[in-house]
VEXBAMI-998344 format. One record per residue: residue number from 1; residue in one letter; x, y, z of N, C-alpha, C, CB in turn. Coordinates in steps of 0.1 Angstrom, whole numbers, plus 5000, padded with zeros to 4 digits. Glycine has a CB too. Example, Ala and Ser with C-alpha at 12.3 -4.5 7.8 and 13.67 -1.06 7.14 Angstrom:
<recs>
<n 1 res A nc1 5132 nc2 4943 nc3 5078 cac1 5123 cac2 4955 cac3 5078 cc1 5132 cc2 4967 cc3 5078 cbc1 5113 cbc2 4955 cbc3 5090>
<n 2 res S nc1 5128 nc2 4978 nc3 5071 cac1 5137 cac2 4989 cac3 5071 cc1 5129 cc2 5000 cc3 5079 cbc1 5141 cbc2 4994 cbc3 5057>
</recs>
This chain:
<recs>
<n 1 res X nc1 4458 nc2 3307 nc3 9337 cac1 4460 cac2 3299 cac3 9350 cc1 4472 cc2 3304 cc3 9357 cbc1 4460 cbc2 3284 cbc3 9347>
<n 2 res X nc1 4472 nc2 3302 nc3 9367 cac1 4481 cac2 3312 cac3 9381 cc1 4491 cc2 3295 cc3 9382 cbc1 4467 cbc2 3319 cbc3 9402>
<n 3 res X nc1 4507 nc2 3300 nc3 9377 cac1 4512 cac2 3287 cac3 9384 cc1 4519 cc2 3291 cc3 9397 cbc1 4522 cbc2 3279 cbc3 9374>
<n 4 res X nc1 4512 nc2 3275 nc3 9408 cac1 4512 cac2 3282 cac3 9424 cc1 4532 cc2 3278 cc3 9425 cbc1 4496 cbc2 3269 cbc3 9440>
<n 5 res X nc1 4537 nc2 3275 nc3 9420 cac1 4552 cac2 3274 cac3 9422 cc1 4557 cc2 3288 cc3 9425 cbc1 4559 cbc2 3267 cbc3 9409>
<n 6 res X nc1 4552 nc2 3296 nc3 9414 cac1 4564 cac2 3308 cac3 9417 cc1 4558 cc2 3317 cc3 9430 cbc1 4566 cbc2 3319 cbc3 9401>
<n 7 res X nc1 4546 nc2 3314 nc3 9433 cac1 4540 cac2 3320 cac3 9449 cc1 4533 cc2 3308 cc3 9457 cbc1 4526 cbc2 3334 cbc3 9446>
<n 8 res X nc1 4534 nc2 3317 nc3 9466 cac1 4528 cac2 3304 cac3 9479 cc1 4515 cc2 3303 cc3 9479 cbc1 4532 cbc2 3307 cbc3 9497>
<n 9 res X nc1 4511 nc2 3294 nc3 9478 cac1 4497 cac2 3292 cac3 9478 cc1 4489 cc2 3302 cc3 9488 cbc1 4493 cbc2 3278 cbc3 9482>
<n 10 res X nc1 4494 nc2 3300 nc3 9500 cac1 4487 cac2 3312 cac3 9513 cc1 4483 cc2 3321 cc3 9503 cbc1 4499 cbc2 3320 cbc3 9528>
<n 11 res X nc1 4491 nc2 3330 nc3 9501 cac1 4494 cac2 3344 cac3 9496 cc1 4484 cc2 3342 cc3 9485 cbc1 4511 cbc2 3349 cbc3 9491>
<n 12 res X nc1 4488 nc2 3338 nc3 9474 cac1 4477 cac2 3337 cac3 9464 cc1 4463 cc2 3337 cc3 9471 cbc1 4478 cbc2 3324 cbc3 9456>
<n 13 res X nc1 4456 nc2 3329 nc3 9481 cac1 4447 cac2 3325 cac3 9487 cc1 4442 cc2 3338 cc3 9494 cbc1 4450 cbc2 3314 cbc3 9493>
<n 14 res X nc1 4450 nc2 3346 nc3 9502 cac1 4451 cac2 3358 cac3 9506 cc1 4447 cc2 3369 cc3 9495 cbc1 4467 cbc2 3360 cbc3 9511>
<n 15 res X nc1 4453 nc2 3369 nc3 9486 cac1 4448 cac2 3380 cac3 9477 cc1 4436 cc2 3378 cc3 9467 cbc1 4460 cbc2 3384 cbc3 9468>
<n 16 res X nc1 4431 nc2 3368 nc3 9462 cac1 4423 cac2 3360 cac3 9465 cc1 4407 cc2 3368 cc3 9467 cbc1 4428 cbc2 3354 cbc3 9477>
<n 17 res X nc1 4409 nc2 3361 nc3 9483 cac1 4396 cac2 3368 cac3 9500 cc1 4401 cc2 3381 cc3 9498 cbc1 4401 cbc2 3361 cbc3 9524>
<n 18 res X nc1 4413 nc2 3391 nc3 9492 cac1 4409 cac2 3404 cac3 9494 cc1 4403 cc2 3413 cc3 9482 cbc1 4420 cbc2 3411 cbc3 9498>
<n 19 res X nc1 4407 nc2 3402 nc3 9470 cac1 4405 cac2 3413 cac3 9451 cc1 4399 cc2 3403 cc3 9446 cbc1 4422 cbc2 3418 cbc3 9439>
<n 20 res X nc1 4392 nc2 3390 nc3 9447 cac1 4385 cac2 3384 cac3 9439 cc1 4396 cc2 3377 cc3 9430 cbc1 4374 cbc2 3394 cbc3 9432>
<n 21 res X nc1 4390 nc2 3364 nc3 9426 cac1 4396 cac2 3360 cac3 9414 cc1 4402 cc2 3361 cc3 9407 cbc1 4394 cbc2 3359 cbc3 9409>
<n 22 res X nc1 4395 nc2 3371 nc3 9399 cac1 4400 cac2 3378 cac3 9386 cc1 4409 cc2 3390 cc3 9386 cbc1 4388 cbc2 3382 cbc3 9378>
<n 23 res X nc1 4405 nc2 3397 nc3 9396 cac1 4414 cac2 3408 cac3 9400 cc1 4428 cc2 3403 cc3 9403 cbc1 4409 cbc2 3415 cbc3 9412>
<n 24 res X nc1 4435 nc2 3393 nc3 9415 cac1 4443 cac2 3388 cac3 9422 cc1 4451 cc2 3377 cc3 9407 cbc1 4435 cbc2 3381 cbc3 9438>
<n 25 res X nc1 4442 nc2 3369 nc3 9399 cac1 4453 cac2 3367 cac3 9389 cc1 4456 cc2 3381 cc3 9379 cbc1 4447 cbc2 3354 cbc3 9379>
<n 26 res X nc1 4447 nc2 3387 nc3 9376 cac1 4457 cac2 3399 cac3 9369 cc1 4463 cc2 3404 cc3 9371 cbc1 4455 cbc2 3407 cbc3 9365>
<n 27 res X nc1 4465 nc2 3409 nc3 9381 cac1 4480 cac2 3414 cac3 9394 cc1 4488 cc2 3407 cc3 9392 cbc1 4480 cbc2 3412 cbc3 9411>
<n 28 res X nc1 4489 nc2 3395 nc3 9394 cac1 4497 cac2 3388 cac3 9395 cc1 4505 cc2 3386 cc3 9381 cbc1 4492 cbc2 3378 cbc3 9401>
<n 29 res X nc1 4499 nc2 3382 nc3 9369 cac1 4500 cac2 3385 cac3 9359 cc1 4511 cc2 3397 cc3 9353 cbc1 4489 cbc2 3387 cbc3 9357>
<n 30 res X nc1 4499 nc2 3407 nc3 9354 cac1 4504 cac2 3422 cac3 9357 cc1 4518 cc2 3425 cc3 9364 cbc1 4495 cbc2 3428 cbc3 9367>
<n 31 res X nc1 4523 nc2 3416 nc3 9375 cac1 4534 cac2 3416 cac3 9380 cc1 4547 cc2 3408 cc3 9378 cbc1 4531 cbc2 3416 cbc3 9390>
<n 32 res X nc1 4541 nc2 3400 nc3 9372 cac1 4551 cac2 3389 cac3 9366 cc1 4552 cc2 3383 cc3 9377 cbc1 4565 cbc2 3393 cbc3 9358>
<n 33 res X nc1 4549 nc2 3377 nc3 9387 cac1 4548 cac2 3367 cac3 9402 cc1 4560 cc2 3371 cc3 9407 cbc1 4548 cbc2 3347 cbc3 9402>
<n 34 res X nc1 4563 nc2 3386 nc3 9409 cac1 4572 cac2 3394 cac3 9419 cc1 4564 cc2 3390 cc3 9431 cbc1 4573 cbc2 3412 cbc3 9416>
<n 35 res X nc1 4570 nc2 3381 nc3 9438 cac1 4565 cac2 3383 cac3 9453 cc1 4563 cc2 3395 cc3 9457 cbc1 4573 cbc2 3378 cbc3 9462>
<n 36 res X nc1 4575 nc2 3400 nc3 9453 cac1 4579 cac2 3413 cac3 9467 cc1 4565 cc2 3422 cc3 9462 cbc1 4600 cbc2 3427 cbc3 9463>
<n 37 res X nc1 4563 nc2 3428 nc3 9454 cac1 4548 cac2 3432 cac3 9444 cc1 4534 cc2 3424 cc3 9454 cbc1 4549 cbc2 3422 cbc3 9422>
<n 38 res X nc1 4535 nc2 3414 nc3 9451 cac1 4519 cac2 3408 cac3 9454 cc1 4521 cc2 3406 cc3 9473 cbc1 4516 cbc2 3388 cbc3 9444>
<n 39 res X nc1 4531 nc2 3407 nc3 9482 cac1 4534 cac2 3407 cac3 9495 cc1 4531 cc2 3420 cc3 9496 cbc1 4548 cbc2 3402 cbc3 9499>
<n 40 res X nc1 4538 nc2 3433 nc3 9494 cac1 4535 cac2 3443 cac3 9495 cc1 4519 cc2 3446 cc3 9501 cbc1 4539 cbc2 3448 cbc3 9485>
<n 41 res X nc1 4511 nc2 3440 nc3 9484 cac1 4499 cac2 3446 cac3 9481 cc1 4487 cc2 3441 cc3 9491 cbc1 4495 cbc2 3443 cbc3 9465>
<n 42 res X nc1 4493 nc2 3426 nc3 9492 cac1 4484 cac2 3415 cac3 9506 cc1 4487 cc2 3424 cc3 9518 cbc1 4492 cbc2 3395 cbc3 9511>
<n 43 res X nc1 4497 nc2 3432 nc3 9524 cac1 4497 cac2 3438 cac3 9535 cc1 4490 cc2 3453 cc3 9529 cbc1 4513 cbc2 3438 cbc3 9543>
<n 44 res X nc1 4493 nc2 3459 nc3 9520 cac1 4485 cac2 3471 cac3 9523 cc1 4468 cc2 3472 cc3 9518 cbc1 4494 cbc2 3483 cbc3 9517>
<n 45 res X nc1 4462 nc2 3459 nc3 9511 cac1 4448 cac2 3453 cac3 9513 cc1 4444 cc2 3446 cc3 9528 cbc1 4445 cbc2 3442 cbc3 9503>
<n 46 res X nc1 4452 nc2 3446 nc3 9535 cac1 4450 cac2 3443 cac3 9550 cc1 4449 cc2 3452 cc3 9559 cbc1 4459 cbc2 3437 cbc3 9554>
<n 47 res X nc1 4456 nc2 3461 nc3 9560 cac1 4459 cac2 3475 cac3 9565 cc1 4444 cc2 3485 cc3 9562 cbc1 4474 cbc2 3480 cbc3 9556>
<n 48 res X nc1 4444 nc2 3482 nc3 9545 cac1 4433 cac2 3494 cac3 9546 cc1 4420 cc2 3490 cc3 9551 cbc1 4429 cbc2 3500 cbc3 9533>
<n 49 res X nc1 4417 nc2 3474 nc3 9551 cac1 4406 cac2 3463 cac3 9555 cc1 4404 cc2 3467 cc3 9571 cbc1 4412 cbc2 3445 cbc3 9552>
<n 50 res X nc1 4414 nc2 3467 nc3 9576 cac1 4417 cac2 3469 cac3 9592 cc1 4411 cc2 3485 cc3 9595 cbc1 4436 cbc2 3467 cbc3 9596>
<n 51 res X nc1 4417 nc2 3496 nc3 9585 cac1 4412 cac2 3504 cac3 9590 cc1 4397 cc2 3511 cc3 9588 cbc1 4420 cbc2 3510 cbc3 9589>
<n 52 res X nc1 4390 nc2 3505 nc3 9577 cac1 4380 cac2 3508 cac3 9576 cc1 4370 cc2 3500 cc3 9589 cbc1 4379 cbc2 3504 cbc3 9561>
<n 53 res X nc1 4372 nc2 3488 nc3 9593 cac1 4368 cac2 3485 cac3 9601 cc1 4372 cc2 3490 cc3 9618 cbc1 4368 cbc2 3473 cbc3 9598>
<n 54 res X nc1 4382 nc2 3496 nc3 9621 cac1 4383 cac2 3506 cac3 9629 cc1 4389 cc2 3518 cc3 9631 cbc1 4384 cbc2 3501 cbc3 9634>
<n 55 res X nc1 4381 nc2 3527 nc3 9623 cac1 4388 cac2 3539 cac3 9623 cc1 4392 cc2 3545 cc3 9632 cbc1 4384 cbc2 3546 cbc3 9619>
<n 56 res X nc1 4389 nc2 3550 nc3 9644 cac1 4392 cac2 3557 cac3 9655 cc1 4408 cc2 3554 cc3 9660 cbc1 4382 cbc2 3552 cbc3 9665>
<n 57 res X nc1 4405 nc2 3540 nc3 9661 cac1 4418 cac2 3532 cac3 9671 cc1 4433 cc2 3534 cc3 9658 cbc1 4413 cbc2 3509 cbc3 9675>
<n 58 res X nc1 4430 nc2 3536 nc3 9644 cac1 4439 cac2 3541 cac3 9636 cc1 4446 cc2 3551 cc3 9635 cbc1 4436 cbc2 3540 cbc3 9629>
<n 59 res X nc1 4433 nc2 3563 nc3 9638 cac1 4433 cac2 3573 cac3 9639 cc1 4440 cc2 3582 cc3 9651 cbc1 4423 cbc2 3574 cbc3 9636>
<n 60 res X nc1 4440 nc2 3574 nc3 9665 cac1 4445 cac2 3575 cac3 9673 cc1 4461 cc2 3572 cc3 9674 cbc1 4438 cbc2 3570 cbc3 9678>
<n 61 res X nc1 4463 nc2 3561 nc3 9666 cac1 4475 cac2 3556 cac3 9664 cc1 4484 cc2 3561 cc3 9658 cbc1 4474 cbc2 3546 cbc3 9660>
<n 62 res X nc1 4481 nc2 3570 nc3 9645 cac1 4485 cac2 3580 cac3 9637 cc1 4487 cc2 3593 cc3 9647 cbc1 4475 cbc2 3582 cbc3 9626>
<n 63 res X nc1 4477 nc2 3598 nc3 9652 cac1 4481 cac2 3610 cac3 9658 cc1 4491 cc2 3607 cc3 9672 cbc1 4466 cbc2 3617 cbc3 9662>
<n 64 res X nc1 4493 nc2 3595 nc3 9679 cac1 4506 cac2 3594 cac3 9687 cc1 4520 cc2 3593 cc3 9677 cbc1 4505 cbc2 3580 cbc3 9698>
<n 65 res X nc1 4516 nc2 3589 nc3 9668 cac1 4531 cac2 3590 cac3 9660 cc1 4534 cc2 3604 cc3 9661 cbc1 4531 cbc2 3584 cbc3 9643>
<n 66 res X nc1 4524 nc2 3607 nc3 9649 cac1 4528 cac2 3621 cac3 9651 cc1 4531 cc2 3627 cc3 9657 cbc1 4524 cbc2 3626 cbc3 9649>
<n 67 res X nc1 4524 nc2 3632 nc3 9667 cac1 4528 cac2 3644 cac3 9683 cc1 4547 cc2 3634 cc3 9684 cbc1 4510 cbc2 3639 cbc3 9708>
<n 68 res X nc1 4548 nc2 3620 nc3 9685 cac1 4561 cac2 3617 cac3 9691 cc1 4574 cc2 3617 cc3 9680 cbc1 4560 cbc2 3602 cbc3 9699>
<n 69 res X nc1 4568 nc2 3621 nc3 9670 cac1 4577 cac2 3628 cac3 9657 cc1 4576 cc2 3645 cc3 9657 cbc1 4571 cbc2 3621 cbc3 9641>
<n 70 res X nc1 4570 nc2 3651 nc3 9661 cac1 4571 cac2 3664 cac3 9666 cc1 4577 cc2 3664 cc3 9674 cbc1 4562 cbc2 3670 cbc3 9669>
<n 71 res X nc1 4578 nc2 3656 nc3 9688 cac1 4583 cac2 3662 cac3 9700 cc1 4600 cc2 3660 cc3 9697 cbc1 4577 cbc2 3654 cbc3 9714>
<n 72 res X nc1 4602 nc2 3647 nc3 9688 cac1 4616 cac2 3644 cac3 9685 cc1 4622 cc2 3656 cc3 9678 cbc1 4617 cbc2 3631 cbc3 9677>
<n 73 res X nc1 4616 nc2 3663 nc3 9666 cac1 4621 cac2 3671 cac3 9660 cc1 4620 cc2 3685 cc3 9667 cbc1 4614 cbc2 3670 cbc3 9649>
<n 74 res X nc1 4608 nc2 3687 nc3 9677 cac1 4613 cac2 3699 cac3 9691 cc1 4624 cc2 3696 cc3 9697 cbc1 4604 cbc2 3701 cbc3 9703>
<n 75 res X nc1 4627 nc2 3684 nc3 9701 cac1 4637 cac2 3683 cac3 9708 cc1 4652 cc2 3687 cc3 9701 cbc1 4636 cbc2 3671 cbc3 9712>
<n 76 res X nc1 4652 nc2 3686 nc3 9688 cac1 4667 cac2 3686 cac3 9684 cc1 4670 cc2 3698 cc3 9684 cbc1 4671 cbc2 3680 cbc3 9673>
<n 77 res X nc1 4658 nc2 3704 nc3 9680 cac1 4660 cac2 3718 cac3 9678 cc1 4665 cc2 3725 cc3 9690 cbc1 4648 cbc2 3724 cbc3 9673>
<n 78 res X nc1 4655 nc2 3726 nc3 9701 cac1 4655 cac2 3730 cac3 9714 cc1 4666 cc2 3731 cc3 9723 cbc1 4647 cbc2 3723 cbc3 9720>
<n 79 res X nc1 4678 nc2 3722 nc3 9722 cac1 4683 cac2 3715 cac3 9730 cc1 4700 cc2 3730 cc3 9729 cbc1 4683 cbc2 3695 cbc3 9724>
<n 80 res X nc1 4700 nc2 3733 nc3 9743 cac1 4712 cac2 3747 cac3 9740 cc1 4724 cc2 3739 cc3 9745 cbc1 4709 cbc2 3766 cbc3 9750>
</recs>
């Protein structure tokens, strides 16, 4: 049994709707109720939830980073 003191119920509830039951108490378990551990994992089961349901607009999102982390690193270089 998951005691809800050392995490917040949300979060539990959150991981939960993303790993099932049994998955989300073994983690937790597994983690010894390290927030910082089970917070992490609720944002990057969110993240990958998000991008599976829209790849493009991710994909897009990634490639402006990039080109504007290239142009930064052209720039330093470039500059006489």
């Amino acid at each position: 049994m998951i005691d809800l003191d050392k995490i917040p119920k949300d979060d539990y509830l959150q991981l939960v709707e993303l790993m099932g039951k049994e998955d989300a108490e073994a983690f937790i378990e597994k983690k010894q109720y390290n927030y910082y551990d089970i917070s992490l994992k609720i944002l990057f089961l969110r993240l990958k939830k998000n991008i599976k349901k829209k790849p493009r607009l991710f994909l897009l999102i990634f490639l402006i980073i990039l080109a504007l982390v290239i142009l930064y690193y052209l720039d330093l270089f470039l500059i006489i």
